[in-house]
C-alpha positions in Angstrom: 151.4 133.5 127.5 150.5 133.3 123.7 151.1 129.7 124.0 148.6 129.2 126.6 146.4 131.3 124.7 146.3 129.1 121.8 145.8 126.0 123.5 142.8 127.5 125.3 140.0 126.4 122.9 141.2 123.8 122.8 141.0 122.7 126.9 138.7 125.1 127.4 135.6 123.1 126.7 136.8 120.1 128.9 137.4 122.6 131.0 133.8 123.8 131.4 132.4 120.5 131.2 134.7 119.4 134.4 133.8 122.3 136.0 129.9 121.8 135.5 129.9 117.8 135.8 132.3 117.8 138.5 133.9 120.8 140.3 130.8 122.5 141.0 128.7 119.4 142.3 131.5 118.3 144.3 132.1 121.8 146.0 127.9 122.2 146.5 128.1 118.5 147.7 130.7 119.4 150.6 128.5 122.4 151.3 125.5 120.2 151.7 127.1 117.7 154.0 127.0 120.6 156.8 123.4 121.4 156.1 120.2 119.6 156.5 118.3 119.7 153.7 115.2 117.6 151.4 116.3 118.2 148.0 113.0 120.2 147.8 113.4 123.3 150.2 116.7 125.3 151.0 119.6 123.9 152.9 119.4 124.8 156.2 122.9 125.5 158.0 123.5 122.7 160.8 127.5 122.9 161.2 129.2 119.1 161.8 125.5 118.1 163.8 125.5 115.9 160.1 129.1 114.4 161.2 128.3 113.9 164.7 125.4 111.8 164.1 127.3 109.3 161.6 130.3 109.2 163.8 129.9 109.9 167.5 126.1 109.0 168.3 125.2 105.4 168.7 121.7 106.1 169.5 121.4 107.6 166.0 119.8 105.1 163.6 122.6 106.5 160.7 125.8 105.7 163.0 124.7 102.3 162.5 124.0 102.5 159.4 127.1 104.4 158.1 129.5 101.7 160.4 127.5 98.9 158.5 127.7 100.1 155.1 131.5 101.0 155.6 132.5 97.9 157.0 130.2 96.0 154.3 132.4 98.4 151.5 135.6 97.7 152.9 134.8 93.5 152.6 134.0 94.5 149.2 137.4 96.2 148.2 139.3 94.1 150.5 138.5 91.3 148.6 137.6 92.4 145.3 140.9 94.1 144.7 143.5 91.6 145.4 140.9 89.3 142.5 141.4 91.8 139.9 145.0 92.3 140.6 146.1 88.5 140.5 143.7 87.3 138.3 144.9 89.0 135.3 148.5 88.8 136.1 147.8 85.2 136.3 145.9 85.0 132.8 148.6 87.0 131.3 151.5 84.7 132.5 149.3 82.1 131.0 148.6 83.4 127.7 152.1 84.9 127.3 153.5 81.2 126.4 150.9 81.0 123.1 151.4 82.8 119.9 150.3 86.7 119.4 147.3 85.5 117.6 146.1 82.9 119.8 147.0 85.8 123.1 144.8 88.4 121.1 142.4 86.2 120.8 142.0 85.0 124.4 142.6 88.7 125.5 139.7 89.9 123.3 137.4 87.3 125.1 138.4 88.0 128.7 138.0 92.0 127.7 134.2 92.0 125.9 132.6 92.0 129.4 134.1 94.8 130.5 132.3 96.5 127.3 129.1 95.0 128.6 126.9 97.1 131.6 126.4 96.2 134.6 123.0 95.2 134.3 123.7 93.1 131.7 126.0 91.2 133.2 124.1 91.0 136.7 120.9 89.5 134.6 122.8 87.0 133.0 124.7 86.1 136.1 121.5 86.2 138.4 120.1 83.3 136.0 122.8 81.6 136.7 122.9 81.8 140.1 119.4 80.9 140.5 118.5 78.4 142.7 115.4 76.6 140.9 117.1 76.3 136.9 120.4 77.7 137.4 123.3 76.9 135.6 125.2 76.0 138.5 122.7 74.4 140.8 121.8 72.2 137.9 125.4 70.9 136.5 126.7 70.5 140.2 123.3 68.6 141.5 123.5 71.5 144.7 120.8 73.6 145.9 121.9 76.4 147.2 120.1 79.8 147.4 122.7 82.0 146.6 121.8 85.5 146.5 119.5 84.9 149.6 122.3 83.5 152.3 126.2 84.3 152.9 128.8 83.5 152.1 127.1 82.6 148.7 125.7 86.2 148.0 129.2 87.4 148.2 130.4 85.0 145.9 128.1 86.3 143.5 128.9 89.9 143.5 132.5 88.6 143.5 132.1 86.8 140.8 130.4 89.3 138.3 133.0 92.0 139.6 135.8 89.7 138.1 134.1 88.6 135.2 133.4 92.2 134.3 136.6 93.8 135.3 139.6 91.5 134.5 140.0 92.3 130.8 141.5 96.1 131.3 144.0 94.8 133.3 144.9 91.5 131.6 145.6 94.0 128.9 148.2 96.4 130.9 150.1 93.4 132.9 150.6 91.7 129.1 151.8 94.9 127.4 154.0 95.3 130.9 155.4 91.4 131.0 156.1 91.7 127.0 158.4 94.4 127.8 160.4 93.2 130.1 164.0 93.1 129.3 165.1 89.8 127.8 167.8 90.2 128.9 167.7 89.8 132.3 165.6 86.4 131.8 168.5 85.2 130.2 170.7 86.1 132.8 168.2 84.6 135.5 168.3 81.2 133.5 172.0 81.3 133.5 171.9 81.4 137.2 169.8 78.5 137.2 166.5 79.8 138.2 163.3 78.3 137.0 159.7 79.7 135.8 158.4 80.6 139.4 161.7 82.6 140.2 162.4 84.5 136.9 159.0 85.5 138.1 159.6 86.5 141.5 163.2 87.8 140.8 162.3 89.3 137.3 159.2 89.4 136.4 157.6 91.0 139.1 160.0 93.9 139.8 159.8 95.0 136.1 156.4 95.5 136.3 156.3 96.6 139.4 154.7 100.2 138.3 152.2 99.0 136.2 151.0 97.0 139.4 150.6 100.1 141.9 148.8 102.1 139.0 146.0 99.6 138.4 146.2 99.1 142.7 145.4 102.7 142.8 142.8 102.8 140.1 141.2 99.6 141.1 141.0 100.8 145.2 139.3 103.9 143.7 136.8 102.3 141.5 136.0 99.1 144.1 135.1 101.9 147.2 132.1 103.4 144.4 130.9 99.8 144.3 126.8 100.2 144.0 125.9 98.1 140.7 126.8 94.5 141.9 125.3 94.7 144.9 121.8 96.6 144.1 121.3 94.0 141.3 122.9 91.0 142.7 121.6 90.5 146.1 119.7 94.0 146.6 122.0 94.5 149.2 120.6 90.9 151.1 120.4 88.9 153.3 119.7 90.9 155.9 121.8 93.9 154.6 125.0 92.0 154.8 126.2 93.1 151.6 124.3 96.7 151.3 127.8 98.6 151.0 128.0 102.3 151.6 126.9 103.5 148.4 123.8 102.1 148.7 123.0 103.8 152.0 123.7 107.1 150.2 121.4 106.8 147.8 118.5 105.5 149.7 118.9 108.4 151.8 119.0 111.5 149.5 117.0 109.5 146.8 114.9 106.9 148.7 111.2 106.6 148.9 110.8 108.2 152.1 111.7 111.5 153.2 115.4 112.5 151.9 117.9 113.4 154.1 120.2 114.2 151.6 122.9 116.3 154.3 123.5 113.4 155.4 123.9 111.1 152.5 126.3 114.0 151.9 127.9 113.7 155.2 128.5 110.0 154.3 129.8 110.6 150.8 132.5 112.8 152.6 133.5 110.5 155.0 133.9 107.8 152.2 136.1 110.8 149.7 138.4 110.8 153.2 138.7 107.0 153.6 139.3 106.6 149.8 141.5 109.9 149.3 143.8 108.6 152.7 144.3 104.8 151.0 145.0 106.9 147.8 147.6 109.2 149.3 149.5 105.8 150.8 149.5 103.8 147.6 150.5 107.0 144.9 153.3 107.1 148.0 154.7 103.8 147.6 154.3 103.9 143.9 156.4 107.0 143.6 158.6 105.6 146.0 159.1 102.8 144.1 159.9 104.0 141.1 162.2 106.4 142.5 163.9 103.0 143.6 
């Protein structure tokens, strides 16, 4: 008791801030999701009607709109997850053969846009991508619109994601590789194995935990993707990349009327999705490391 005591001022302010910046809007937002309410007025008490809409009636113009925003979403982490995940293992088998200085160096580049925001980096990738004096169009003599028509707007978003989110994990897959036993490479050598199987037979299942955490992390941060695609493409063409997140902002923060139970309705339903993919992955992480 006296120890808990004196460490109270010191958690006790994060513990206020996470209960004002977090707790407390999360709990009101889960309230809200059953109500129907304008921002404005006073939440008016509609049970799962909020739910039933976005899930169970097709004639409702938000079931289609929540389907379409979910399935755009789940392109997005579906693809943008396994990028970040080998990308940076593969840049930091790569840099691992050069000295520490040279490594640092390279490592330092591929991190500085992650320190950069997403605006930023969205401006300086839109020019670019842009079709009349582009970068691209210009040096490959193409002429491609590529925010404007699929698969190229994809590409885009795709493309600033990695560029943006590479260097944190470059950074834990190198500490992870560089602490890998050396003796067990040597022992794989013995047995004859070359680069690609030291990796496979090695490598890989030394760093095995390292990999789940930033699968975990990365899921969670890809399924809050709004950024890329709002300055990218504006959610274009044709709403083919307007991922959930969007949706729920338009709708408790749009220019018409807001609907903001809803938007709160689909901000649950994404928690579940993401929470569910969580639960299995923190599963087979603690399963494997139990192994």
């Amino acid at each position: 008791m006296k120890a808990t005591l004196r460490a109270l001022p010191f958690i006790g302010p994060h513990l206020v801030i996470f209960a004002i910046f977090a707790l407390i809007p999360t709990v009101y937002g889960f309230y809200i999701a059953f109500t129907r309410w304008n921002i404005i007025g006073e939440p008016t008490w509609v049970g799962f009607d909020n739910f039933q809409q976005i899930l169970f009636e097709p004639e409702s113009p938000f079931y289609s709109q929540f389907r379409s925003g979910l399935a755009n979403t789940l392109i997005f982490v579906g693809i943008a997850v396994p990028l970040l995940i080998v990308v940076p293992l593969l840049l930091a088998l790569a840099i691992g053969g050069i000295n520490d200085r040279g490594a640092n160096i390279f490592q330092g580049v591929f991190y500085i846009p992650g320190l950069i925001s997403v605006s930023a980096g969205a401006l300086a990738w839109s020019l670019m991508f842009n079709r009349d004096f582009g970068f691209i169009n210009n040096v490959f003599g193409t002429d491609i619109s590529f925010t404007t028509t699929q698969p190229w707007a994809w590409v885009t978003i795709f493309t600033l994601t990695v560029w943006a989110g590479i260097g944190g994990n470059l950074i834990i897959y190198r500490s992870a590789i560089a602490n890998v036993p050396e003796q067990l490479r040597e022992a794989a050598q013995l047995d004859g194995a070359g680069s690609v199987r030291q990796f496979f037979a090695v490598v890989l299942p030394s760093i095995r935990f390292p990999l789940l955490y930033t699968l975990v992390m990365t899921t969670a941060l890809s399924f809050n993707v709004y950024g890329q695609p709002v300055m990218m493409t504006e959610g274009g063409p044709a709403g083919t990349t307007t991922v959930l997140m969007m949706d729920i902002r338009d709708l408790a923060f749009g220019d018409g009327p807001a609907i903001a139970g809803i938007a709160a309705a689909m901000s649950v339903m994404l928690g579940l999705v993401l929470m569910a993919i969580s639960a299995i992955q923190f599963r087979v992480m603690f399963r494997s490391s139990d192994d």
